[in-house]
Structure formats: structure tokens, C-alpha cells
BAVEX-461095 format. One line per field, with one value per residue: x, y negated, z negated of N, C-alpha, C in turn; residue number from 0. Coordinates in steps of 0.05 Angstrom, whole numbers, plus 5000, padded with zeros to 4 digits. Layout:
% residues N
n.x: (X  ...)
n.y: (Y  ...)
n.z: (Z  ...)
ca.x: (X  ...)
ca.y: (Y  ...)
ca.z: (Z  ...)
c.x: (X  ...)
c.y: (Y  ...)
c.z: (Z  ...)
kolfi: (NUM  ...)
This chain:
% residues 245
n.x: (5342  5355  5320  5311  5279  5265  5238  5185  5144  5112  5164  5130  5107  5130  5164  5138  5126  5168  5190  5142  5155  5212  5200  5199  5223  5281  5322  5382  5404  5401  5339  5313  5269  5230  5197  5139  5113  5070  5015  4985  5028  5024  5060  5125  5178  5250  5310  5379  5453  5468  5432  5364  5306  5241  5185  5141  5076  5063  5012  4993  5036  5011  4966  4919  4932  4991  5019  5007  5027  5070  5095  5084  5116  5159  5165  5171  5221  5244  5228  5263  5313  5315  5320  5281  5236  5195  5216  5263  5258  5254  5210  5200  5236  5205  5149  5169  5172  5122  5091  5109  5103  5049  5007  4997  4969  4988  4966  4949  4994  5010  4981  4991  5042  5024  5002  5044  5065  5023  5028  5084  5051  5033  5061  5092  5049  5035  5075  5064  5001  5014  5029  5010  4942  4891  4850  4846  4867  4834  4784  4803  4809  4759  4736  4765  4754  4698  4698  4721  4682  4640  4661  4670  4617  4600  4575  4615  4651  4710  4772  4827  4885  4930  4916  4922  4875  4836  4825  4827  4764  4773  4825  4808  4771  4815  4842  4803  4801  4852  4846  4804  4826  4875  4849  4824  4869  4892  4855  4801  4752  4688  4642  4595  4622  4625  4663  4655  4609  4618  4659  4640  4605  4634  4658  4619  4621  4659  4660  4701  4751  4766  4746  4742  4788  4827  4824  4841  4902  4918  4912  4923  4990  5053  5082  5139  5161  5217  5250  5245  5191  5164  5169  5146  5088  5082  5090  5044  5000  4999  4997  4950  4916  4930  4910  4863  4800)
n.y: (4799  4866  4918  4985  5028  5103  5139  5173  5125  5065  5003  4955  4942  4937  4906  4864  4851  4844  4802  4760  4770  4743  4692  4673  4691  4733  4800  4831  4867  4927  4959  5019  5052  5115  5162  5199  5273  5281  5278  5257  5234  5168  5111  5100  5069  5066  5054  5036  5033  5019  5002  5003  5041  5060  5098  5131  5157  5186  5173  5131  5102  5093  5060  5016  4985  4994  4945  4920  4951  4957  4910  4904  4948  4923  4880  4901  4915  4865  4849  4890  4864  4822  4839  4836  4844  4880  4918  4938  4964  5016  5073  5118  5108  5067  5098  5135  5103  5085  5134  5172  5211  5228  5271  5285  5304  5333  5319  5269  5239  5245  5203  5161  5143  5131  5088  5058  5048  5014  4967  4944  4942  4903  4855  4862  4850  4801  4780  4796  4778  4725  4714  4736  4752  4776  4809  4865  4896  4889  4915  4957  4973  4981  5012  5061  5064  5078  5127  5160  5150  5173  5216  5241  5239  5288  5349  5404  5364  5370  5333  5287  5292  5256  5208  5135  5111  5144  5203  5224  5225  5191  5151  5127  5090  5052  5043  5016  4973  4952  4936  4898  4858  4846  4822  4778  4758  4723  4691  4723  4737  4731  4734  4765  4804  4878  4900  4901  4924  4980  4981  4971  5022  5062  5056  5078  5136  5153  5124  5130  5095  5027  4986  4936  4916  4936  4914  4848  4864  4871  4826  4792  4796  4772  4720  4715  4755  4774  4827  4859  4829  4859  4905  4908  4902  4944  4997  4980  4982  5042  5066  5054  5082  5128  5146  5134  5148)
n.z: (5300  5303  5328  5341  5386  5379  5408  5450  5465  5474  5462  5452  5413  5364  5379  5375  5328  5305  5321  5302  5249  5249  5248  5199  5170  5150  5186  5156  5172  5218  5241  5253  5291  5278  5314  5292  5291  5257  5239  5199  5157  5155  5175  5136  5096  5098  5066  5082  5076  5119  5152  5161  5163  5207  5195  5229  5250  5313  5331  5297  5318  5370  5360  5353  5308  5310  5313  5268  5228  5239  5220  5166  5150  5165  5126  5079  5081  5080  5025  5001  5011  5001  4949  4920  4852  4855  4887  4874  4824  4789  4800  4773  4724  4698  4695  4667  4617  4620  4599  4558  4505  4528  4546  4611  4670  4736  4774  4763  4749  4805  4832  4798  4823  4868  4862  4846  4898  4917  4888  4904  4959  4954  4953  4992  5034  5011  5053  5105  5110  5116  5157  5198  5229  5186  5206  5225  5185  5138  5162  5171  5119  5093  5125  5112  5057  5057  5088  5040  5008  5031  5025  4981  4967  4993  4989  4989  5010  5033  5008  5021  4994  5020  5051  5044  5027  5021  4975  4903  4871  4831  4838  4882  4874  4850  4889  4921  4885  4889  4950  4945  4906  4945  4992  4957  4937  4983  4999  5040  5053  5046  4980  4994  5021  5058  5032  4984  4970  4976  4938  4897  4901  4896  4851  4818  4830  4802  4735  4694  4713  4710  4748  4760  4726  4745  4795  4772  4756  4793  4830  4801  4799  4791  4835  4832  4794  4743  4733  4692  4680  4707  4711  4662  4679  4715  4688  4637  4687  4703  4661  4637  4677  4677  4621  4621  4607)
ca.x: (5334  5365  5301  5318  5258  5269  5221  5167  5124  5127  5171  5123  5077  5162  5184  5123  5124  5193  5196  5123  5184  5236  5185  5194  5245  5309  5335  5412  5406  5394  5320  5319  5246  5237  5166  5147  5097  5050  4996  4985  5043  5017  5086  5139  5206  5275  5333  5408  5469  5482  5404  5328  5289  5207  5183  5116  5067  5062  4983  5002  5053  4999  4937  4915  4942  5007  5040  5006  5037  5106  5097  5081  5143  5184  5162  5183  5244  5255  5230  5284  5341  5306  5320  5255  5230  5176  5233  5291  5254  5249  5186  5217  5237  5173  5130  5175  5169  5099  5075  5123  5093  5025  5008  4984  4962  5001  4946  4950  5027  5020  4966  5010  5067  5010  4988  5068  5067  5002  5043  5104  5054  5022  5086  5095  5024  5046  5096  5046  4996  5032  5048  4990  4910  4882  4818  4840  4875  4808  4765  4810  4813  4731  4734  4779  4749  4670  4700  4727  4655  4620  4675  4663  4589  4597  4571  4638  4674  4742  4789  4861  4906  4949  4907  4917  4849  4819  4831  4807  4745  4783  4844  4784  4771  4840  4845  4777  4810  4868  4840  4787  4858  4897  4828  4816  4888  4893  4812  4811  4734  4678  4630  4585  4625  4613  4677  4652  4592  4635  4675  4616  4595  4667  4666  4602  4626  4680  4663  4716  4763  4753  4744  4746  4809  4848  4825  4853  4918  4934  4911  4941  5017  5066  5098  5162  5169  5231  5253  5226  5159  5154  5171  5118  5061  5080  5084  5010  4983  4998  4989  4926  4899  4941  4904  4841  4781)
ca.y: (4824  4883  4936  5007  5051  5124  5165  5173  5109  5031  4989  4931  4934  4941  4874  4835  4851  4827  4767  4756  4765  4722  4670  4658  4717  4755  4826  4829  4899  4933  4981  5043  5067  5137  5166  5226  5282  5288  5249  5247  5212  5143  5107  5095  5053  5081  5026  5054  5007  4997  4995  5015  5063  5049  5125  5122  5176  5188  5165  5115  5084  5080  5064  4989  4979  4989  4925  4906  4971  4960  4881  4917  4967  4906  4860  4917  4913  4843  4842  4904  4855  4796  4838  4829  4863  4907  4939  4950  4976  5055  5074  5132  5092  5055  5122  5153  5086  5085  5169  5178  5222  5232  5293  5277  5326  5331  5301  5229  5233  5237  5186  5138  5136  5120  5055  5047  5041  4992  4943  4941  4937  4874  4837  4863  4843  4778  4762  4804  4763  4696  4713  4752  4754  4795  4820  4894  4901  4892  4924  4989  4983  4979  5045  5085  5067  5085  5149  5165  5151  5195  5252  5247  5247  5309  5378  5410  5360  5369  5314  5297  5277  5250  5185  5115  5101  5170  5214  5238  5197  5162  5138  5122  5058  5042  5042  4992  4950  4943  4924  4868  4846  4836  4802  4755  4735  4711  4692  4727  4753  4716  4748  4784  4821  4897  4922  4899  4936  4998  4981  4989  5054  5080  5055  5098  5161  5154  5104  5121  5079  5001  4968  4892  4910  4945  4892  4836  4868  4880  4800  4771  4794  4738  4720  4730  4760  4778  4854  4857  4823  4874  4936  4918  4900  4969  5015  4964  4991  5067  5074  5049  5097  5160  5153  5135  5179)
ca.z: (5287  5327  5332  5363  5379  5383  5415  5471  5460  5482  5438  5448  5389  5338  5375  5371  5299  5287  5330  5279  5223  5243  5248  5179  5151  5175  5167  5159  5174  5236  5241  5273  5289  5284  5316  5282  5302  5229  5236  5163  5147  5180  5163  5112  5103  5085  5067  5078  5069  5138  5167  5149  5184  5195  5201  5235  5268  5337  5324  5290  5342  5403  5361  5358  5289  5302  5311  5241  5208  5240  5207  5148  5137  5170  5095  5054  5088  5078  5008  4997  5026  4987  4925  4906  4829  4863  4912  4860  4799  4788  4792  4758  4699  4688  4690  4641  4595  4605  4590  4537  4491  4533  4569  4636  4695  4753  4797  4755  4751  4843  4832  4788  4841  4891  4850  4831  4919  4915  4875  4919  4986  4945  4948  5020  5052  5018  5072  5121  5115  5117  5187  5222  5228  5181  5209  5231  5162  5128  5174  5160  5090  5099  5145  5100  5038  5069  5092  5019  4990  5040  5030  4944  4958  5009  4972  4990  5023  5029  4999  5031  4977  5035  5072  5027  5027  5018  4956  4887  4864  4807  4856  4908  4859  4833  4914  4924  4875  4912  4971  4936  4900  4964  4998  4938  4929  5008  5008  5065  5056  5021  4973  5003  5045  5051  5018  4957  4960  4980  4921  4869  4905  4887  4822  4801  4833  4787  4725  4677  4722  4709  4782  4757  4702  4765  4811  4767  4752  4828  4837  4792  4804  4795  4861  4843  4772  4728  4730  4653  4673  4737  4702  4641  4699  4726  4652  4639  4702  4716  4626  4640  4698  4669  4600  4633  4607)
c.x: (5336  5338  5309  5302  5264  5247  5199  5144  5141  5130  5161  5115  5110  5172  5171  5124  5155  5202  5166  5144  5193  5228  5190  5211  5264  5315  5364  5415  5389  5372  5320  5292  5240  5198  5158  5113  5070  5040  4987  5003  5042  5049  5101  5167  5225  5299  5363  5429  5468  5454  5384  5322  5257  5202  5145  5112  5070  5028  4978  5010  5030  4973  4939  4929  4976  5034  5032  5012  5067  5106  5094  5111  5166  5185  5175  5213  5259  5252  5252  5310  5341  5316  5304  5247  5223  5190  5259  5285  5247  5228  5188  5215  5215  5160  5141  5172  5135  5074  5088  5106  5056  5039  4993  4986  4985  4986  4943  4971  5034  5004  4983  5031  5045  5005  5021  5073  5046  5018  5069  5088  5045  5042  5087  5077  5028  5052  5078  5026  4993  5028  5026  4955  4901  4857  4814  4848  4856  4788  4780  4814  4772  4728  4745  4763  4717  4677  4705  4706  4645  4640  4663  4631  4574  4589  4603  4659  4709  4764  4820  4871  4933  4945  4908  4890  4828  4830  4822  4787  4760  4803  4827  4782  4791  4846  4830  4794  4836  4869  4819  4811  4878  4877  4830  4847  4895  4866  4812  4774  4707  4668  4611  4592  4623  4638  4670  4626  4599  4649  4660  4615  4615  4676  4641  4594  4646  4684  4677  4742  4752  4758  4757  4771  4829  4850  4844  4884  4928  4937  4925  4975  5032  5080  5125  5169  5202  5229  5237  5190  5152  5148  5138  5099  5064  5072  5057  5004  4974  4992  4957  4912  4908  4925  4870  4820  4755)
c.y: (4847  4914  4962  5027  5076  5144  5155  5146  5088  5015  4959  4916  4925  4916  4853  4829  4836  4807  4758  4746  4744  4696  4654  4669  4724  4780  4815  4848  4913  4947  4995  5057  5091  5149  5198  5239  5291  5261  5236  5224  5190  5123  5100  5085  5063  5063  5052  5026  4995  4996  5007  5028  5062  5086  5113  5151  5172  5165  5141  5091  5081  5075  5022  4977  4977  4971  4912  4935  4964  4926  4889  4924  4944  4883  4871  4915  4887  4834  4863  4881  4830  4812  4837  4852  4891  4927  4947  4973  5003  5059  5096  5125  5079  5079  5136  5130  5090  5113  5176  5189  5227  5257  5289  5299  5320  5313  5266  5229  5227  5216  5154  5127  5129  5090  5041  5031  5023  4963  4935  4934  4910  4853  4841  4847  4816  4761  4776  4787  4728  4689  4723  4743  4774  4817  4856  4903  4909  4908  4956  4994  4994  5014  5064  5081  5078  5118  5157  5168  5172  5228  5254  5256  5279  5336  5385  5403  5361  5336  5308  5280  5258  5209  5161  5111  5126  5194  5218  5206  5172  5142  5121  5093  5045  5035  5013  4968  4937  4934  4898  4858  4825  4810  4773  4741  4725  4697  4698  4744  4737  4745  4774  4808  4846  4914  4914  4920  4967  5002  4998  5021  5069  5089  5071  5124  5162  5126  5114  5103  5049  4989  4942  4903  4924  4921  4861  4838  4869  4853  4782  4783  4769  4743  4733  4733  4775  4811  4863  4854  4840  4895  4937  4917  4935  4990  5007  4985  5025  5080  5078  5073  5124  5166  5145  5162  5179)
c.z: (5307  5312  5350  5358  5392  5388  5437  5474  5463  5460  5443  5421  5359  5349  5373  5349  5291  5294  5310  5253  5216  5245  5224  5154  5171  5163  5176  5168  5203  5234  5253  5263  5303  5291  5316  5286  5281  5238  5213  5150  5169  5184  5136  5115  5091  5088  5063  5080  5099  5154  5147  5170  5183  5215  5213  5252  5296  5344  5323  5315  5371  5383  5356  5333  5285  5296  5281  5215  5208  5216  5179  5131  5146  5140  5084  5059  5074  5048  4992  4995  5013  4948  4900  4882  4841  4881  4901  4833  4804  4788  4769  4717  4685  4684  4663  4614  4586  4593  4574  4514  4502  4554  4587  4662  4717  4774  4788  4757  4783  4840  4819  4809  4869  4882  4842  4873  4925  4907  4895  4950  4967  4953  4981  5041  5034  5036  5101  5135  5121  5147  5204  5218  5211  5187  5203  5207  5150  5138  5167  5136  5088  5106  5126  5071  5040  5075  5067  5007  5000  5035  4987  4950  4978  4983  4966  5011  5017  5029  5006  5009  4991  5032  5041  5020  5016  4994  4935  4878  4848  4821  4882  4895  4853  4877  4929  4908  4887  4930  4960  4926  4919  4984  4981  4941  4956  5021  5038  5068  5039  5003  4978  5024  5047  5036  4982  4948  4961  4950  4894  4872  4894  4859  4801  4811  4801  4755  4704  4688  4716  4738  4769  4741  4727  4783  4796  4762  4775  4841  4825  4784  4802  4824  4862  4818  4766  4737  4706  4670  4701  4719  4674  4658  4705  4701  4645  4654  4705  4684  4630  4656  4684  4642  4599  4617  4611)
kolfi: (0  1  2  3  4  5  6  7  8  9  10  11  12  13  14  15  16  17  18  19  20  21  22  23  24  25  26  27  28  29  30  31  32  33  34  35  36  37  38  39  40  41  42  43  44  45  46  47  48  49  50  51  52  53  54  55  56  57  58  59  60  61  62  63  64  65  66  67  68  69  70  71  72  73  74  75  76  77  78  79  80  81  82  83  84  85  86  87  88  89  90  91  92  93  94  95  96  97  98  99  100  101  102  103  104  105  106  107  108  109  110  111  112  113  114  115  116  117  118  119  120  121  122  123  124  125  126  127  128  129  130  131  132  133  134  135  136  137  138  139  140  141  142  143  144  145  146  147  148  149  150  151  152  153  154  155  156  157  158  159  160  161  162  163  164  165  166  167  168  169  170  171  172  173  174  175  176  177  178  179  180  181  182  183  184  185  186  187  188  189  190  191  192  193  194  195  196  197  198  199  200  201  202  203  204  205  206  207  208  209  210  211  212  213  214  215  216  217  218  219  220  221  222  223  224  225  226  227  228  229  230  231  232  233  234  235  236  237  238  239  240  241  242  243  244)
């Protein structure tokens, strides 16, 4: 797996992650990691015919997480190259199948393409956690989703529509469920653990979202579904949250 990191930071954390990889996957395709100065955008993956590109902050790239972010954007890669439903289908196409004749805000239509990128990391943190420890994974879904509660219950806290984890109350749960989703289907947490109780709190800032009907749809994904049986999971899911009331 030929790795080429571009910019001011040590390419330890981009080769541990892809000798992690080839443990058990291959790219055909060369990566070219690009380390970029917004701290907001934490990272994101970009496939081109003759390589991929793993975009990542500066922040990002020196903070303790980042050899389980680069392992991250290196799945997507591989479920891209695998062909895989959740990395060929439009999200595009699905959104327009499933709002067809509804009028929906602009703020659920950026919210839909956030849960249309939930479903695609599902399939990713798949091959993620196959391969790594999850602890710090969880422990930051934990952190970001606790920060999200205390910003909804702020007077006039301010809301970043940016951070995964942090955003409008209703996406704040469709978010919780995501993360109990990806937990449950790797039992990677028992019951009592505290993102569950995080989860509730989320879900009665915001109870026209269903917690448990997001959570099961995010868990129970098929491994490796049909284009057809992707695209209706996806049109299901984002119908569901966009017509939400």
C-alpha cells in the first residue's frame, strides 16, 4: 500500500494505519495524504482513477486519534475499490427518490446527506473495527455527543452545523443512534454504559426524532446488500428524518 504524506507532520500515525489495513485488505490505488489548515473539517476521502486522497486537519493529524481516523478514511477507501453498495450509490438519487413531492427545509435536506454519510461510515467502521481497539472511538463519540447536549441545553449556545457529533437537536439523536448502532452491532459496550444515558438526554431535547427506530435501522444494515436493497435502506432512512414532526 504505497502512502504519500504531504505536509508538515509525522507520517507515523498514515503507515501504522495501513500496515493495520493490509492486515486483512489491499488498496490497488496509491493514497496521497493531504494535511489541511481548517480545523473543522476533521477529515474526508476523495477516490480518483489513478489514487485517493485522505484530506485531514492539521489538528487532526497530531492529535491522538489520528491513526484511528487515517484507518477510518483508509476502509472507505477500500470499501470504494471493493465496490461496495454504500460507496457507489448516489446519495443524490436516493434523496430525490425519497422527498419527491415533499417540501423539506434546507437544514433537513444538509442533515439527510449527513445520515446518507452515517450509513456509508457503518459499512466503513465495519472493516475499522475488525482491525483496531475500539476504546478511543467510543470514548469520542461519548465526548462529542455530551458536548452537543450541554450546547442544546445552553440559553444561547451557539450550535456548529460543522462537528459529526455536534449539531441541531434533532440530528444530535439521529447522531446518538448512530453511535449505540455501531456499539451494539460490534458489542463493543454493555448496557449500562454512559452513552446510553447521553443518548436518552438527546432524545428528549428533541423527541420528535425516534432514538430506538434510528438506532435499529443503522444496526441492522445488511453486510453486504444489493444496490436495490441499499438505495431503499437509504430513501427508508433520510424519508423518515426529513418528514419527521
Amino acid at each position: 500500500m504505497d502512502v504519500r504524506v504531504k505536509g508538515a507532520v509525522a507520517p507515523d500515525p498514515f503507515l501504522s494505519a495501513a500496515d493495520l489495513l493490509e492486515t486483512e485488505y489491499s488498496l490497488s490505488r496509491p493514497v496521497d495524504v493531504h494535511v489541511r489548515t481548517d480545523p473543522d473539517e476533521r477529515t474526508w476521502a476523495a477516490h480518483y482513477d489513478d489514487h485517493h486522497e485522505l484530506n485531514i486537519s492539521r489538528q487532526a493529524a497530531t492529535s491522538v486519534l489520528a491513526r484511528e481516523l487515517a484507518l477510518h478514511e483508509f476502509a472507505h477507501m477500500a470499501r470504494y475499490e471493493q465496490r461496495h453498495a454504500s460507496h457507489t450509490q448516489s446519495t443524490e438519487e436516493a434523496l430525490f427518490l425519497a422527498l419527491a413531492g415533499e417540501s423539506v427545509e434546507r437544514r433537513k435536506l444538509t442533515h439527510c446527506y449527513q445520515i446518507a454519510n452515517h450509513m456509508k461510515d457503518i459499512y466503513a467502521d465495519d472493516i475499522t473495527l475488525s482491525l483496531a481497539p475500539a476504546t478511543r472511538l467510543v470514548d469520542f463519540f461519548a465526548s462529542k455527543l455530551a458536548t452537543a447536549i450541554s450546547e442544546h441545553n445552553g440559553d444561547n449556545a451557539p450550535v456548529s452545523p460543522v462537528e459529526t457529533m455536534g449539531d441541531a437537536p434533532e440530528m444530535t439523536v439521529v447522531n446518538a443512534a448512530f453511535a449505540l448502532a455501531l456499539v451494539e452491532r460490534h458489542g463493543l459496550v454493555g448496557p449500562d454504559h454512559r452513552l446510553y444515558e447521553l443518548a436518552e438526554a438527546a432524545a428528549d431535547v428533541a423527541p420528535s426524532v425516534d432514538l430506538a427506530s434510528f438506532k435499529r435501522r443503522f444496526k441492522s444494515l445488511a453486510d453486504d446488500p444489493t444496490e436495490s436493497e441499499y438505495r431503499q435502506s437509504l430513501v427508508e432512512m433520510t424519508r423518515a428524518y426529513a418528514t419527521a414532526e
